[in-house]
C-alpha positions as CSV (number, residue, x, y, z in Angstrom):
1,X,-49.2,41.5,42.4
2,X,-49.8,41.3,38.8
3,X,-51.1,45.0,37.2
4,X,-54.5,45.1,35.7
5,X,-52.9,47.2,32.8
6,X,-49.4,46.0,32.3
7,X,-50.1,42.4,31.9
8,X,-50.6,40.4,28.3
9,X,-54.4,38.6,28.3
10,X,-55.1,35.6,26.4
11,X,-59.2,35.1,25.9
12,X,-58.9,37.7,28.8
13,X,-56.7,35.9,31.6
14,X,-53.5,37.4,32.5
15,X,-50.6,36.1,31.8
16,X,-47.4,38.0,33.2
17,X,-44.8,34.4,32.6
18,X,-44.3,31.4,30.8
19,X,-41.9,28.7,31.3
20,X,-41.0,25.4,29.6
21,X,-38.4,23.0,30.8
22,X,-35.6,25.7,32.4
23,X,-36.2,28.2,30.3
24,X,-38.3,31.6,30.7
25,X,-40.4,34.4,29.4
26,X,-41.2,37.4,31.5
27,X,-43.9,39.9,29.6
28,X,-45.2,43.3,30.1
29,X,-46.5,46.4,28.3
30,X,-44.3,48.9,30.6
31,X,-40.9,49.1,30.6
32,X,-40.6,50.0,34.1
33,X,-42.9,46.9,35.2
34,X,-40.9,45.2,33.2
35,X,-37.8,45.7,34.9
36,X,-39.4,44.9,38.2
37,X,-40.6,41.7,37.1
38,X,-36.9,41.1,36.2
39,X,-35.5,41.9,39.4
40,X,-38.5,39.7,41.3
41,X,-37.1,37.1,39.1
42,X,-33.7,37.2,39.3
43,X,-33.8,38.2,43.4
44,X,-35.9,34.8,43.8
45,X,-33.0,32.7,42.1
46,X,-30.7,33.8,44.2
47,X,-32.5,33.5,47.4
48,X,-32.8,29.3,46.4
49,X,-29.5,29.4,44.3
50,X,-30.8,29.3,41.1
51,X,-28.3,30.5,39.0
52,X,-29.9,32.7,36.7
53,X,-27.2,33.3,33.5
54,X,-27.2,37.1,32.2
55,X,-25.3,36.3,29.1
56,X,-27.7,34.0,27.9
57,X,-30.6,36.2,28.6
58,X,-32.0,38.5,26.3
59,X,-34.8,40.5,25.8
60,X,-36.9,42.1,22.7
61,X,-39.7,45.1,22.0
62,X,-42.5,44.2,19.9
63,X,-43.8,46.9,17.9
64,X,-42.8,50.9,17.6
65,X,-39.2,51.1,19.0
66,X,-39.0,54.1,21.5
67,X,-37.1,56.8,20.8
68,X,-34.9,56.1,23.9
69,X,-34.0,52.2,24.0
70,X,-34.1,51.7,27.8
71,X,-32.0,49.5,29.6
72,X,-32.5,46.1,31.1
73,X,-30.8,45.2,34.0
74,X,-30.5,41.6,35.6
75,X,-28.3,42.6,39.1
76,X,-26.0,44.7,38.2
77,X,-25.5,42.9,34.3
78,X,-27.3,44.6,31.6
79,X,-29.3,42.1,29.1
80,X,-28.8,42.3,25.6
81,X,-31.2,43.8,23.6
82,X,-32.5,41.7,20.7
83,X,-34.6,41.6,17.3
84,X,-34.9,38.0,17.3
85,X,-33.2,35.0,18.6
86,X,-32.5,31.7,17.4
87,X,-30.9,29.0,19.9
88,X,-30.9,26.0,16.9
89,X,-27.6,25.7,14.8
90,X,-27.6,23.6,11.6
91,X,-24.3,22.4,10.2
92,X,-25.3,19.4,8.8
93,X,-24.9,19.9,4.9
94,X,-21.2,19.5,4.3
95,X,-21.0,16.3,7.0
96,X,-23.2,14.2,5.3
97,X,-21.0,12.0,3.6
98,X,-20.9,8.8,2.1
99,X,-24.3,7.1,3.8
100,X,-24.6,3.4,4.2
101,X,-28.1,1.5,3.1
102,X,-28.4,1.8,6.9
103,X,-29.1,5.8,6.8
104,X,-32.4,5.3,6.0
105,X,-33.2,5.0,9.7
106,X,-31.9,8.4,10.3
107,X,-34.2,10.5,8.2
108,X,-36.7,9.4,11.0
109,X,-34.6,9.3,13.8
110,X,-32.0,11.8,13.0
111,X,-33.2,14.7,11.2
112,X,-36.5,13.6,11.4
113,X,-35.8,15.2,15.2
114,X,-34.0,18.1,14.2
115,X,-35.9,19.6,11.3
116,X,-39.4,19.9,12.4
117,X,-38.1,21.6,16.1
118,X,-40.3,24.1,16.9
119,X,-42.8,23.6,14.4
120,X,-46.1,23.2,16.7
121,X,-45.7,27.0,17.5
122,X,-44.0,28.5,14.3
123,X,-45.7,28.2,11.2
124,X,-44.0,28.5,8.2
125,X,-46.1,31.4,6.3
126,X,-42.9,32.5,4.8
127,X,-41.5,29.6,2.9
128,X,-38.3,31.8,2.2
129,X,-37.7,31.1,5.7
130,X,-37.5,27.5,5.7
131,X,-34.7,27.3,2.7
132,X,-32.0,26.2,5.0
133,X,-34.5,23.5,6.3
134,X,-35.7,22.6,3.1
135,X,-32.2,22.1,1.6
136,X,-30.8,19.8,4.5
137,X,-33.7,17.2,4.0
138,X,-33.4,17.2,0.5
139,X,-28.9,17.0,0.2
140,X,-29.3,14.2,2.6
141,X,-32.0,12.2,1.2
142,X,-30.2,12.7,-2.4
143,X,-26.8,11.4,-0.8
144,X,-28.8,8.8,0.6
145,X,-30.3,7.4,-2.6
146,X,-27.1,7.8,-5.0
147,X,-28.4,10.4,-6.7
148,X,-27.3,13.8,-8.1
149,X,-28.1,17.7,-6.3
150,X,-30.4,18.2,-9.4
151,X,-32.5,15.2,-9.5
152,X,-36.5,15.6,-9.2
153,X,-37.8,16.2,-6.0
154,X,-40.7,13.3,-5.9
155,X,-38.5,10.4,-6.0
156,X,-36.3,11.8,-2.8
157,X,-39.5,11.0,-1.0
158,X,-41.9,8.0,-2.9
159,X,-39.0,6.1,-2.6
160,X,-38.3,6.3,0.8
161,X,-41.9,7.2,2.0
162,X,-41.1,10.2,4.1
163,X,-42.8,13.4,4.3
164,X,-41.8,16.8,2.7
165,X,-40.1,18.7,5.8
166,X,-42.5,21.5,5.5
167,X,-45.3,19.3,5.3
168,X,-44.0,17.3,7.9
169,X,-44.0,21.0,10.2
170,X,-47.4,21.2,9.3
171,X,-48.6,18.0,10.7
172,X,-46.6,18.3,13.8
173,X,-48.3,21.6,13.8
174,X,-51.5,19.7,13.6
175,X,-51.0,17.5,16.3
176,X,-49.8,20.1,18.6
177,X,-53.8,21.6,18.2
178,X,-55.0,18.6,18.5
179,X,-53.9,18.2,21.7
180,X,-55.0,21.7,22.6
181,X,-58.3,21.4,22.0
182,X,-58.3,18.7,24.3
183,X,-57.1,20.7,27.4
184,X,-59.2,22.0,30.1
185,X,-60.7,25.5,30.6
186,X,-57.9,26.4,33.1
187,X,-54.7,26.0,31.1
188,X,-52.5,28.7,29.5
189,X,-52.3,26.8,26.5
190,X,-56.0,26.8,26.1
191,X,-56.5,30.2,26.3
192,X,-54.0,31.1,23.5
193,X,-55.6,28.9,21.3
194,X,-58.9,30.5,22.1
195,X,-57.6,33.9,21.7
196,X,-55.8,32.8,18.3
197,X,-59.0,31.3,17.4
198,X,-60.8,35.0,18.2
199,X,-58.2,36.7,15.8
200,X,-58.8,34.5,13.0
201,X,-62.5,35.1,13.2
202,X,-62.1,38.8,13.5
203,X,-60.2,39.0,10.2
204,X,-56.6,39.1,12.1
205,X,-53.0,38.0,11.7
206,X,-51.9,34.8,14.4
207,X,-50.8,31.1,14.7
208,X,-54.5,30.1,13.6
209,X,-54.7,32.5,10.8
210,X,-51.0,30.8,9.9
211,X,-52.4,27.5,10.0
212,X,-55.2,28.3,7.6
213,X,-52.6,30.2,5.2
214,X,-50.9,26.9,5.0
215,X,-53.3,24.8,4.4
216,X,-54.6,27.4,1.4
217,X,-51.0,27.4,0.0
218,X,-51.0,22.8,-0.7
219,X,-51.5,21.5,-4.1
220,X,-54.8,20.9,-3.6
221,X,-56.1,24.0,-1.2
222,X,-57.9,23.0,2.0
223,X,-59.9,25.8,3.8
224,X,-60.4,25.9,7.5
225,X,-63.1,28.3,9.7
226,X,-62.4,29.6,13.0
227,X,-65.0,26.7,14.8
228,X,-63.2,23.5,13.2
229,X,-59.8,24.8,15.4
230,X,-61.8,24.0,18.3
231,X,-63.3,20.4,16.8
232,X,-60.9,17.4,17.4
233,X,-62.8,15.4,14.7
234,X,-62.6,18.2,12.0
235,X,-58.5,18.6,13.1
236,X,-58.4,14.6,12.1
237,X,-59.8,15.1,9.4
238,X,-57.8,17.7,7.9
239,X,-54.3,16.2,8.2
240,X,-55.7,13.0,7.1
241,X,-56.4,15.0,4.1
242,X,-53.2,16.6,3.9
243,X,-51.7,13.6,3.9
244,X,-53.5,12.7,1.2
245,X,-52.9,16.0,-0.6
246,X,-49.4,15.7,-0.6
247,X,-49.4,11.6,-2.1
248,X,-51.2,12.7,-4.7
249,X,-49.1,15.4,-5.5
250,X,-45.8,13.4,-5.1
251,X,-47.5,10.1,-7.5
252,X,-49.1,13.3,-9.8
253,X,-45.0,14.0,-10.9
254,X,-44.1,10.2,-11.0
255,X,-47.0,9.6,-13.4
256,X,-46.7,12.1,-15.7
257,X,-42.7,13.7,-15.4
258,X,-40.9,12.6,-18.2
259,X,-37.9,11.5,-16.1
260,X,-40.2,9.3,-14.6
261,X,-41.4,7.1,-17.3
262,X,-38.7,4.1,-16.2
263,X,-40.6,4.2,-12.2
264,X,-44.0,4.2,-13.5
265,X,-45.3,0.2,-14.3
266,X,-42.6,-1.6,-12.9
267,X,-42.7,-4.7,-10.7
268,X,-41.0,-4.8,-7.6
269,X,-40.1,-8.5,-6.3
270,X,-41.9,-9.6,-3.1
271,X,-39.6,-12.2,-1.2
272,X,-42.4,-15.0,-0.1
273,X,-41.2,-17.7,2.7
274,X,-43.0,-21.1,3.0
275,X,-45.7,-20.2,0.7
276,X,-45.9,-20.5,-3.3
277,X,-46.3,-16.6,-5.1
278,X,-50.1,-15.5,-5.1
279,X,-51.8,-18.9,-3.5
280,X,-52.5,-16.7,-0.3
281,X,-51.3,-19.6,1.8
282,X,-48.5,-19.0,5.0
């Protein structure tokens, strides 16, 4: 039975687990609750031989550390104690090698997979953060083009059309509440995004609140109130818009940068088959 007390509430439903795919998040205020939740979990694995692995388990305190850490146990294993935990291992800037014209597929494909992984639930407030990120897209996309580790940024992407990776987050971010907003009454999912949506109105820090820091930190600031999270069309709207944004900041540098000046007027040929150049006819 879940405690009235113990449990975390979202928009004031209880929520005492989460699980996506095979993994899972146990939560509680109380240690000791806590630890029974554990055991109830790991007792029902091995009742239908679910094996449940302790070394890959481990567990965190949010907020004031007690003066006596406690001790988790899973059986007779204790679980590692934590202050943050990251599964995702990039090793991708020294195997980049020599690309064929073919690479440009993988951008999309390839990294275009990697990069943006976790994005709809971790916003990138701190941009400090997202250095690693930032410098894969951009070694690979230089390699890819032929061009030195201190070229311009804007050409790495108006010439191959993709999207900053951090704007890229964004609208993955963007999608992710789009689909949210669409969800009945009686999903989990739902009532995080209402809760979020309560903290942002009440002046407080949470994934909304990170959305709408993001959107103030583009180019070209867009602001966001509490009611359009909830409004699909408004949502549409806005990363339309930062789409936009961004273009216009990218063609901003290509227009004006000096190292630009041999991009800027030039004519690209357009191969034509079975029809003469600019009669319209196929």
């Amino acid at each position: 039975m879940i405690s009235a007390i113990k449990v975390i509430r979202l928009h004031g439903h209880a929520v005492a687990q989460a699980e996506q795919a095979d993994d899972v998040m146990i939560i509680s205020t109380d240690f000791p609750d806590f630890q029974e939740k554990v055991t109830e979990f790991w007792t029902y694995g091995a009742k239908k031989r679910v094996f449940v692995s302790t070394p890959k388990s481990k567990w965190m305190i949010y907020g004031p550390l007690p003066r006596t850490i406690p001790i988790l146990r899973m059986g007779d294993r204790i679980v590692e104690l934590v202050s943050e935990f990251n599964n995702t291992i990039f090793a991708m800037k020294h195997r980049i090698g020599s690309l064929p014209c073919e690479g440009r597929a993988y951008p999309i494909h390839g990294t275009g997979g990697l990069l943006p992984w976790g994005a709809e639930i971790s916003i990138d407030v701190d941009s400090n953060l997202m250095d690693e990120l930032v410098e894969v897209q951009h070694s690979f996309l230089r390699r890819l083009q032929g061009i030195n580790s201190r070229s311009m940024l804007a050409v790495l992407f108006s010439e191959t059309g993709l999207m900053p990776i951090l704007i890229r987050r964004l609208l993955l971010a963007l999608a992710c509440l789009r689909y949210m907003i669409q969800l009945g009454e009686d999903r989990r999912v739902r009532w995080a995004l209402l809760d979020s949506v309560d903290l942002l109105a009440a002046g407080k820090a949470g994934w909304a609140g990170d959305i709408a820091i993001m959107l103030r930190s583009l180019p070209t600031p867009i602001c966001i109130a509490p009611a359009d999270f909830l409004c699909l069309q408004s949502i549409e709207a806005i990363a339309k818009r930062v789409e936009e944004v961004v273009d216009a900041d990218i063609q901003f540098d290509i227009n004006f940068l000096q190292k630009t000046h041999l991009l800027r007027g030039r004519l690209e040929l357009i191969e034509e088959t079975g029809a003469h150049a600019g009669d319209g006819t196929t």
